[in-house]
N, C-alpha and C positions, 0 to 999 in steps of 0.2 A: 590245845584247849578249845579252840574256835572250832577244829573239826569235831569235837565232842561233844560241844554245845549244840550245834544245828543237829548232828544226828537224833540229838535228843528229841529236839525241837518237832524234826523232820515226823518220829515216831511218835512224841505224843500228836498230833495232827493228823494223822495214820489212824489212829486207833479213836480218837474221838470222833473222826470221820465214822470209822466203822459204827462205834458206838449207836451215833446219832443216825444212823442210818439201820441198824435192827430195832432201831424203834418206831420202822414206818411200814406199811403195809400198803401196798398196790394192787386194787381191785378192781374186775371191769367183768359187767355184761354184757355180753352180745346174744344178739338174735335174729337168725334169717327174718328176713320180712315176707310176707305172707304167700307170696308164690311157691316158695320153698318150704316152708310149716309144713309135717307132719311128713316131710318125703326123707327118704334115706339119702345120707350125705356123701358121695364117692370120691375116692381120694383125686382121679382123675378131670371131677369136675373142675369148671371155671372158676366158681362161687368159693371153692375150696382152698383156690389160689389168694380168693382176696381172703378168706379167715386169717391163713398165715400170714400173710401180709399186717392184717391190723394186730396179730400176737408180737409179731416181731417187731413191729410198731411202739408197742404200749409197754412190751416186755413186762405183765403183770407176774404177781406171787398168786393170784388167787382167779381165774376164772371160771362165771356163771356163763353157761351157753343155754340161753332161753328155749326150749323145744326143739332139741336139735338131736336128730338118731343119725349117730357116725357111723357108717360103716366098720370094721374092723381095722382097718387099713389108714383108715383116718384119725383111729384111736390111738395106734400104732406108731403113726407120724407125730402126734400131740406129744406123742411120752417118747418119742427120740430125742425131740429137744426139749428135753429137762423138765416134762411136766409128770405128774402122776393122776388119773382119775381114781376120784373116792366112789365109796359102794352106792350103786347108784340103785333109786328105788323109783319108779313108775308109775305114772298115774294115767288111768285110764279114761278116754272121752269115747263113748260109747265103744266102736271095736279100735279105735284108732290108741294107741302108746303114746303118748305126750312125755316125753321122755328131757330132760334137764341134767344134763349131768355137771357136776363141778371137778376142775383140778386145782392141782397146785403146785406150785413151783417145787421140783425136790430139794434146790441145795438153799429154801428158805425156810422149810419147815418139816418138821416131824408128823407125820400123821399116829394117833392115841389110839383114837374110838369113835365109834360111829354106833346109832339107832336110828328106827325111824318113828314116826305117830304116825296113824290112819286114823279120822273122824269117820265115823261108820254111823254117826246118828243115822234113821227111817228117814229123817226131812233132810237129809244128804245125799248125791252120788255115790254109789258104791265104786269107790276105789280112786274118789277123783279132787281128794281132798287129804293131803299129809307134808309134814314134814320132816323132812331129813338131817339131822343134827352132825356134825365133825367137831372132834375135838384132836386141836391142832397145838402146836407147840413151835417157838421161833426159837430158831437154830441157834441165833443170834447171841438173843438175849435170854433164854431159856423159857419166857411168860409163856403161860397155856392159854388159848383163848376158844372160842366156841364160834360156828357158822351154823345157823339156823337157814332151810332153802326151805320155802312155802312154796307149794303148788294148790290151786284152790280151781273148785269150778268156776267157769264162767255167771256170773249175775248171781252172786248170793244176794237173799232177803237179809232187813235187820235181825231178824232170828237168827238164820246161819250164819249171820258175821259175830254176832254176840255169842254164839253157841261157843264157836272157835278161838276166836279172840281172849275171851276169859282164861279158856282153858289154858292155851298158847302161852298170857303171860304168867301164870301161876308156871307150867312148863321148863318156861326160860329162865325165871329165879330159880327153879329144883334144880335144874341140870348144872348152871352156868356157875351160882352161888358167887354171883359178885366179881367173875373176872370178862373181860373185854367179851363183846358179842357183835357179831356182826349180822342181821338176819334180811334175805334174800326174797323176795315176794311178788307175785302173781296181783298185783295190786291197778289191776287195770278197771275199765267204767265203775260197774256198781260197787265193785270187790275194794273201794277207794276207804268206804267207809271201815274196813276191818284195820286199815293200814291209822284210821283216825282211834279206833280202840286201842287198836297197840302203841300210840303216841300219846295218849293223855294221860290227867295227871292222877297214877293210881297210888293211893298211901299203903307204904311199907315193901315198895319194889323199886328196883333199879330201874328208874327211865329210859326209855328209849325215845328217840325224835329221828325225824325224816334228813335224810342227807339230802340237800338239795345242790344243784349245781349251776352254774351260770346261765347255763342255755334250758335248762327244764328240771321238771322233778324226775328222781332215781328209782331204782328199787329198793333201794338199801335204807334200814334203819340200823342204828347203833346204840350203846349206850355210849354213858360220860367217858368210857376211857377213850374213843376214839375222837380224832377231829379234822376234821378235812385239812389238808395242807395244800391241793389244789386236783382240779378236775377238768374234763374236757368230754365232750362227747362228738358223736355221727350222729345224726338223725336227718334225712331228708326222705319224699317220696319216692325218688328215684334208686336210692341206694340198696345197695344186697344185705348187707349189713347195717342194723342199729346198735349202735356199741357206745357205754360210758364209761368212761376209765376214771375211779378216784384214789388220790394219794390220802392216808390217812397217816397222823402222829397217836403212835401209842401213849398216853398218862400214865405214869406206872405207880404214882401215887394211889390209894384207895379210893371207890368212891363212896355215900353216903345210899343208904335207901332215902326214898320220898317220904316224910314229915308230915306231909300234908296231904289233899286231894281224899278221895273214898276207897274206901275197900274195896275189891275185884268183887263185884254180885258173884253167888250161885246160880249158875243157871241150867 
């Protein structure tokens, strides 16, 4: 009877483990620092050595490589050990390919669907403003949830952040319809203030706020299903790599649209 009792024991403990554990998600970006920007990445470089090094590090489900063109070899290497890249879509800075691609773990998630948005306004970049949506699925626990990757020119006006932004959140409600979002963003100098649009308080959408982490702020915004469970990052001048890695817990409760705050303007 005693050995029947623990085995029981043993297995529920097992499977709650498991449990509580598809209901988290581990995300990290990295991105060469600027010496490296905008060069082809070869499998036999140095810099290539420490990527793998911080993947096998962090062993995330989900990563964003900020401006980074792999060679083939090195795409090759990413998805031997167990990752897959989603469809990947280009934005262009004059002749230069600013390229971002995302993977993902395959024995954590399903990949659905994929589109992407191009902003093509006149008072915009031709080609150097969109975003790429995935809709993912945890192996897990079966929830579908959504990655939104912003790529944005450098130094929009209030215009082009308000242009985009509006749109963006109106976007993220169509597509997402209420389940877990996690979205990725080019939220650097002026481009800070699109990242304040997409966080404030708009009535009759799901909120999104800024992940922040011990040592600095993120790229990542969320809504209410997700919640940091803990984080860490790289950032110094010296290093090849800036990388933040965050754990999230999924809510798998519902959550509420905003009540409050203003309608999204037309604009």
């Amino acid at each position: 009877m005693r050995f029947i009792f623990y085995f029981f024991l043993f297995n529920l403990i097992f499977l709650c483990g498991c449990h509580h554990k598809g209901k988290n998600i581990s995300v990290t970006s990295m991105k060469f620092t600027c010496q490296f920007a905008g060069d082809s990445i070869y499998v036999h470089e140095p810099y290539f050595d420490t990527l793998q090094f911080f993947i096998s590090r962090s062993n995330p489900d989900l990563i964003s490589f900020k401006e980074s063109n792999f060679s083939r070899k090195c795409t090759d290497h990413i998805e031997s050990i167990g990752y897959r890249f989603m469809p990947l879509n280009i934005a262009q800075d004059s002749t230069l390919q600013l390229v971002s691609p995302v993977a993902y773990k395959i024995s954590s998630f399903d990949f659905l669907a994929s589109s992407v948005i191009s902003y093509n306004n006149d008072s915009l970049r031709y080609g150097q403003n969109l975003v790429s949506w995935y809709q993912l699925r945890n192996q897990r626990t079966g929830h579908i949830f959504y990655l939104f990757n912003l790529q944005l020119q450098k130094n929009l006006t209030l215009y082009q952040s308000r242009l985009i932004g509006f749109d963006l959140l109106r976007k993220i409600d169509e597509i997402s319809a209420g389940v877990p979002v996690i979205l990725i963003g080019d939220f650097y100098g002026s481009n800070a203030e699109i990242k304040r649009l997409l966080t404030d308080n708009w009535k009759n959408t799901y909120p999104l706020s800024e992940v922040k982490t011990s040592h600095q702020e993120s790229d990542f915004l969320v809504n209410e299903f997700l919640k940091i469970k803990n984080s860490s990052s790289n950032k110094t001048n010296d290093s090849i790599i800036n990388s933040v890695v965050i754990q999230f817990a999924i809510n798998t409760k519902k959550i509420s649209r905003s009540k409050s705050g203003h309608p999204i303007p037309e604009y």
